[in-house]
ZAMARGU-4260 file (C-alpha; in steps of 0.2 Angstrom, whole numbers, plus 5000, padded with zeros to 4 digits):
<rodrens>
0) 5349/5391/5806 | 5351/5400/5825 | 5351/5418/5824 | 5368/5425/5830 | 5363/5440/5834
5) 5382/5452/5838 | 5384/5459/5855 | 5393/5475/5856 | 5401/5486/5867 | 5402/5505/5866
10) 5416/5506/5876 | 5429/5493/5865 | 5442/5501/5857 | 5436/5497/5841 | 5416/5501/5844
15) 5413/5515/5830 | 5422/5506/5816 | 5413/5490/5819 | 5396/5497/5818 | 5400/5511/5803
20) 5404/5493/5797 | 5385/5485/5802 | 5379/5501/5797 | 5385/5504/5779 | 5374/5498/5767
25) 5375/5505/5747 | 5365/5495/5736 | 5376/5489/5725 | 5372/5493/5704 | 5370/5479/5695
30) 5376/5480/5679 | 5363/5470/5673 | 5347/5477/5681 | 5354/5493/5677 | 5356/5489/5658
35) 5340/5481/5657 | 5331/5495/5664 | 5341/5508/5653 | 5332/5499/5638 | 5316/5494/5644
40) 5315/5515/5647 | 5321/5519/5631 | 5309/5506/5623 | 5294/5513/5633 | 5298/5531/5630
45) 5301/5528/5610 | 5286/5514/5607 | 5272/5519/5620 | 5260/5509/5624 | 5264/5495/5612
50) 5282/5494/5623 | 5270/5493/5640 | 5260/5479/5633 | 5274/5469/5628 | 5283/5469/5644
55) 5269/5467/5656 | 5261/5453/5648 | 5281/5444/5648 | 5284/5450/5667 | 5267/5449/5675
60) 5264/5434/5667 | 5246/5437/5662 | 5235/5424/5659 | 5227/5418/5643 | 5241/5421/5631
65) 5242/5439/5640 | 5230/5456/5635 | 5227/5464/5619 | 5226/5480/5623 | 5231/5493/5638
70) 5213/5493/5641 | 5214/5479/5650 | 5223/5485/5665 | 5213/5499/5669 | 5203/5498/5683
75) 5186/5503/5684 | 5178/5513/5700 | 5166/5501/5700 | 5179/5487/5703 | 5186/5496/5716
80) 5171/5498/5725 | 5166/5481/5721 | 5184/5477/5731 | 5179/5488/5746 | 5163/5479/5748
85) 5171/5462/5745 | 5183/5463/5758 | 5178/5456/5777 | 5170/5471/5786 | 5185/5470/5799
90) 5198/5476/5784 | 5184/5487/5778 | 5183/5497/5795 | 5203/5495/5799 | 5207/5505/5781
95) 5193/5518/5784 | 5200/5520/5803 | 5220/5521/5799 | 5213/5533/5781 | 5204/5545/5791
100) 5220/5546/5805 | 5232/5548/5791 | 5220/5562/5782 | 5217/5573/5799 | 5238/5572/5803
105) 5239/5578/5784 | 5229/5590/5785 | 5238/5598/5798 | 5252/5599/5785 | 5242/5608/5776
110) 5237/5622/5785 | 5256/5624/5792 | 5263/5625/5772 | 5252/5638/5767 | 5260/5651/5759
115) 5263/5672/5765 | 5265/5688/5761 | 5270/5704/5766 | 5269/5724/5763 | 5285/5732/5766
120) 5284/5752/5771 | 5287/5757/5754 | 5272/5747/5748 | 5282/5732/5741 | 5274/5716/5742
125) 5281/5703/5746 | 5277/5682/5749 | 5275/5665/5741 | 5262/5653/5733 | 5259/5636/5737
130) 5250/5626/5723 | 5248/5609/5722 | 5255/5597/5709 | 5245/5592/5695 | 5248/5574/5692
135) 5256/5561/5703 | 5260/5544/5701 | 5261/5532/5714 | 5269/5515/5712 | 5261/5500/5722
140) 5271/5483/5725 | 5262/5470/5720 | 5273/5455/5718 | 5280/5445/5736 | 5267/5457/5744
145) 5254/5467/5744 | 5252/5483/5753 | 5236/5493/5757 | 5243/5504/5769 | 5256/5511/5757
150) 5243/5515/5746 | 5236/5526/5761 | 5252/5534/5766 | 5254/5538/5746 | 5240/5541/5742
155) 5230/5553/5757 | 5244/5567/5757 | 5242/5570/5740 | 5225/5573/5738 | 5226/5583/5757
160) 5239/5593/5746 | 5226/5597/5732 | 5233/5585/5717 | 5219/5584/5706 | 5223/5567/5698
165) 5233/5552/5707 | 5238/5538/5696 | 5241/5524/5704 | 5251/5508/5696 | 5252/5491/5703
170) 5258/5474/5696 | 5246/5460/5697 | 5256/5443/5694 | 5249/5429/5686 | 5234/5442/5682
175) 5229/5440/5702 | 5224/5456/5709 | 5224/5459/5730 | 5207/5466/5735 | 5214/5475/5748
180) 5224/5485/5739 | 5210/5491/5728 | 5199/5493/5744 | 5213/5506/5750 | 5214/5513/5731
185) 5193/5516/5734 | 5195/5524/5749 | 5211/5535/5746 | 5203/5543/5731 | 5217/5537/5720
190) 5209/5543/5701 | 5215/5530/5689 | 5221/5512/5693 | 5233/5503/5681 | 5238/5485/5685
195) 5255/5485/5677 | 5272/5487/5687 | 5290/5488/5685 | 5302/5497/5674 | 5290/5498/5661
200) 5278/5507/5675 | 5289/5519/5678 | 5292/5524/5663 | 5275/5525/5657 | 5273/5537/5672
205) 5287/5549/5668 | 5286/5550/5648 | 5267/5547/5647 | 5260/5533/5633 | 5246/5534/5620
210) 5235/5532/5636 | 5243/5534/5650 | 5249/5554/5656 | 5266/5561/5658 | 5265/5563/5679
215) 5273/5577/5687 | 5281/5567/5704 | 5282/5548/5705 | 5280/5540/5723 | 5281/5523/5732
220) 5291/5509/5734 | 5297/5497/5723 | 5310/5482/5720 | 5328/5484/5712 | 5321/5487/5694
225) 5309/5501/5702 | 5323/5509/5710 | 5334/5508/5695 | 5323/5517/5684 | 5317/5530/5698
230) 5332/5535/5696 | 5334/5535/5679 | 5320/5547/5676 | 5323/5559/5690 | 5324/5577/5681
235) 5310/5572/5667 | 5300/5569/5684 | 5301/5573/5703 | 5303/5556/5714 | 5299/5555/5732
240) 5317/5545/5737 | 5326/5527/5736 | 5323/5520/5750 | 5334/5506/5755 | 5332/5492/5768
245) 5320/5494/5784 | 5328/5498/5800 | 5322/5499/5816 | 5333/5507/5831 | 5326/5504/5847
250) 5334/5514/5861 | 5329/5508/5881 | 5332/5510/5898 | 5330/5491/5904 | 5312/5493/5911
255) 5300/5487/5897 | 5294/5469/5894 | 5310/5460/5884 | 5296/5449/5875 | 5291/5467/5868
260) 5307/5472/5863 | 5312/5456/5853 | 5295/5457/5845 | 5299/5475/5839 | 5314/5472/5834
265) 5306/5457/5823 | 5295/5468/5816 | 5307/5476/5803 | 5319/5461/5804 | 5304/5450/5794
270) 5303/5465/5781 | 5318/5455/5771 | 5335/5450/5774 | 5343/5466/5772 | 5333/5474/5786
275) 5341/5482/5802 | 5336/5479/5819 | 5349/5487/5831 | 5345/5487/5852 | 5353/5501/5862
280) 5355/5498/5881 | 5364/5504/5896 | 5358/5487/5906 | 5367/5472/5903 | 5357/5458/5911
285) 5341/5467/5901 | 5350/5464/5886 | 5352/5445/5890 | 5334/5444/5895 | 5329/5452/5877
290) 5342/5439/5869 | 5333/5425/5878 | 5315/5432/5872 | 5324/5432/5854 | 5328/5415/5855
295) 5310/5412/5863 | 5298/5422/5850 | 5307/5419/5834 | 5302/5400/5833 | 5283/5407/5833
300) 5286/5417/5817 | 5279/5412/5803 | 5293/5423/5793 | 5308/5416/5805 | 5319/5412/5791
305) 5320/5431/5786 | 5320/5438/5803 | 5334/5426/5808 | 5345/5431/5792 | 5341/5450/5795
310) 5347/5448/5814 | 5363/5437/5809 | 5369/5449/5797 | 5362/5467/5802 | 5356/5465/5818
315) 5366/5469/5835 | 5362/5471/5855 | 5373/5485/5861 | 5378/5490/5878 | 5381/5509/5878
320) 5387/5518/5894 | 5371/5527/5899 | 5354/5532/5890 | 5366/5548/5884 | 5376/5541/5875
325) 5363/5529/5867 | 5354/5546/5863 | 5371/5551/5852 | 5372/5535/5846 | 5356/5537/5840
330) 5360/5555/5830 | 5374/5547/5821 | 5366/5532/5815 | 5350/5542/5809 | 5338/5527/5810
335) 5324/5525/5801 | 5311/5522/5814 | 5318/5526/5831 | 5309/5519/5847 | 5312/5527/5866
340) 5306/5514/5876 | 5311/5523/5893 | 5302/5530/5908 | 5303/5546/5904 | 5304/5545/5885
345) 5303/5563/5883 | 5318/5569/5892 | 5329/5559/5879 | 5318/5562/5863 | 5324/5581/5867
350) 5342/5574/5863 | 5337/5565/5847 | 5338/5576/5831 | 5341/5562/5818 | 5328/5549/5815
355) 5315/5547/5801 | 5300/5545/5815 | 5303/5544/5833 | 5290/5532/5843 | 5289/5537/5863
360) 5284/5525/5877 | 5285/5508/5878 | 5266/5506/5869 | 5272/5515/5855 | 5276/5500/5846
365) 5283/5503/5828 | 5270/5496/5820 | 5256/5507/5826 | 5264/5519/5813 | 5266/5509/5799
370) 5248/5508/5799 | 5237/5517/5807 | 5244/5532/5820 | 5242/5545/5806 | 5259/5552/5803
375) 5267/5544/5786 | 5275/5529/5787 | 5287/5533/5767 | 5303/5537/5779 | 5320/5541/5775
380) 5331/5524/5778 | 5351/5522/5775 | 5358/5537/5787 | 5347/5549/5775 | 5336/5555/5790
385) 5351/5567/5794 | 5344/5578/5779 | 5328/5572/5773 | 5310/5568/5780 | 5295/5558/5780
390) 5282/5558/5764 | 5269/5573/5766 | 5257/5585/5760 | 5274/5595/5756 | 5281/5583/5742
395) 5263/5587/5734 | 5266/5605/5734 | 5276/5618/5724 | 5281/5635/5730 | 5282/5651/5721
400) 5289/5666/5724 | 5278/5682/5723 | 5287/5701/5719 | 5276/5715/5718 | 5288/5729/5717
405) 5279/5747/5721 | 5286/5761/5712 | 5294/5768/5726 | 5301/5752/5731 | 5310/5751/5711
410) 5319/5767/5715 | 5328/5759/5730 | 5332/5741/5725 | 5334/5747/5706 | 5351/5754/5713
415) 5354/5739/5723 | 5352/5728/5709 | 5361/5739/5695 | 5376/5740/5706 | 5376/5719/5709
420) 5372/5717/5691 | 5388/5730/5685 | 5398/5720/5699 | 5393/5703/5687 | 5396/5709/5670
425) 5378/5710/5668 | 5375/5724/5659 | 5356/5720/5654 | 5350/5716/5673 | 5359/5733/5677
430) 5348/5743/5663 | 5333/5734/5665 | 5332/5739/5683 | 5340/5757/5679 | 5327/5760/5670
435) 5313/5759/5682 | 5322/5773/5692 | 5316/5790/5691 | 5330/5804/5685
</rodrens>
């Protein structure tokens, strides 16, 4: 199949409508996947371990008529190590490289989230705590693909944060484990492996087994079932977000290669079939030359049947008016990742204040940041940028509020709050703070 790639223009009559309708995206429930996962939650929370067994030996397909016990999908830290070192040295040195960026822009985070205080005249102190969560879970795929990097982006921020034990769970198919992803588990300090995925995981996560502890947050990506039963337990747990399709929106002022811009654009359109690529351009012969690089590249992709689905059916090459209107363009569609590949990528990024990571410069390709620049790649996706933000050492983090009320302080707000609390019908509140007042 040719990709047909739309062309649009921002100046037809009936622009906005057609791309709210390229845009929109609401994963649809499946009544079954959601009734399946409904049980296999119930099962977990009611049966345990026995329930976790039974469903990751049918799922996973494990080997050898399947295990006997949980036991068998821990892993050790000796394996993981073992994995590390097994790895070729150029893996090896490419983890540790993009571990250590991720860790020194997290810790950054760190030192910006900690908490305050403050003494008011009447010797009132006031402030707030930041303490770290106890327990995460983070929730590797482990199916279609394996992915190292997320167990980085999960992993680094939380132990930057101060969580004292990370469990991390990841499927293992047919009972075949990617060394990588144990090799980035080594490295990230991740404190407990558990090769078991799915609904079941999840669960096991958030209600905690005969061996596996109740979490306080569960992170990381996961497939339909996943997101089904992240869902589903949010309340009992905290969860990071439901990340839908990738998307990549690439804004540019017709003066970068157009090989490098189709090959961007691939970059989250090989991602799946229901990932977005989406080109912003004032220039209309650029856009012709990156629709004739398109054409060109795809044929060399090994992944060309996904990219050419995700481009047919999500994609678009749009002429815009000028680079400001690309720039409000931009806002409104809130893109996941957002590249500026301009002269002067600064003087638009000013302009952009919707966008789950911005990339500046034409040699800020995408992909530098889904592995390796530092900031986390765990981004909002589906328009969600306009009111959430990237995974960080602040998901890892609680904060509490601190009131040391002086007594002189108590004779001022005790007034404040009996009148408020009299105002409310509270009668209780009002004494509670009248009494604190001197006569």
């Amino acid at each position: 199949m040719a990709v047909q790639i739309r062309k649009l223009d921002s100046t037809a009559p009936d622009f906005k409508q057609t791309l709210s309708s390229l845009l929109a995206f609401e994963a649809e429930t499946d009544d079954a996947i959601e009734s399946s996962v409904a049980k296999i939650l119930a099962d977990v929370k009611h049966r345990g371990d026995a329930a976790v067994l039974e469903y990751t030996n049918k799922f996973d397909r494990i080997p050898n008529g399947g295990a006997s016990s949980m036991a068998a999908f821990d892993i050790r830290q000796d394996e993981l190590d073992a994995a590390l070192a097994a790895i070729p040295e150029a893996q090896r040195n490419a983890l540790r490289t993009a571990a250590e960026r991720i860790r020194v822009f997290h810790e950054r985070q760190k030192q910006e989230l900690n908490g305050f205080t403050f003494t008011e005249p009447d010797g009132t102190v006031l402030g707030q705590r930041v303490t770290p969560l106890d327990r995460v879970g983070i929730y590797v795929p482990g199916g279609k693909a394996a992915y190292p990097s997320s167990v980085l982006m999960n992993a680094i921020p939380a132990k930057v944060a101060g969580v004292q034990e990370i469990v991390m769970v990841v499927p293992t198919p047919d009972g075949v484990k990617n060394q990588m992803v144990l090799g980035a588990a080594a490295i990230a300090g991740v404190t407990r492996v558990i090769t078991i995925g799915g609904a079941q995981a999840v669960g096991a996560l958030a209600y905690g087994t005969e061996t596996i502890p109740a979490v306080d947050k569960i992170v990381g990506p996961g497939n339909a079932y996943v997101a089904a039963a992240k869902r589903r337990v949010f309340g009992v747990v905290g969860i990071d977000m439901i990340a839908g399709p990738s998307e990549i929106l690439v804004l540019c002022d017709g003066t970068t290669d157009p090989d490098w811009i189709a090959m961007d654009l691939f970059s989250q359109a090989e991602h799946d079939e229901l990932a977005q690529a989406i080109l912003l351009c004032p220039d209309a012969d650029y856009i012709a030359r990156v629709e004739a690089s398109i054409h060109k590249l795809l044929p060399t992709m090994p992944r060309h049947e996904t990219i050419t689905t995700s481009l047919t059916d999500r994609g678009a090459l749009v002429k815009v008016r000028d680079m400001e209107e690309a720039c409000a363009i931009a806002n409104d569609i809130a893109a996941e990742h957002l590249e500026v590949s301009a002269e002067d990528p600064l003087k638009w990024a000013d302009r952009i204040r919707h966008a789950g990571a911005m990339f500046l410069g034409r040699f800020s390709s995408e992909s530098l940041g889904d592995y390796c620049c530092g900031p986390n790649h765990v981004l909002p996706t589906s328009r969600t940028a306009r009111f959430s933000s990237p995974l960080g050492v602040y998901d890892f983090q609680k904060r509490s509020s601190v009131i040391q009320v002086s007594e002189q302080g108590a004779q001022t707000l005790g007034k404040v709050a009996a009148e408020l609390a009299y105002g409310e019908g509270l009668q209780a509140h009002a004494r509670s703070a009248e009494l604190r007042i001197k006569s």
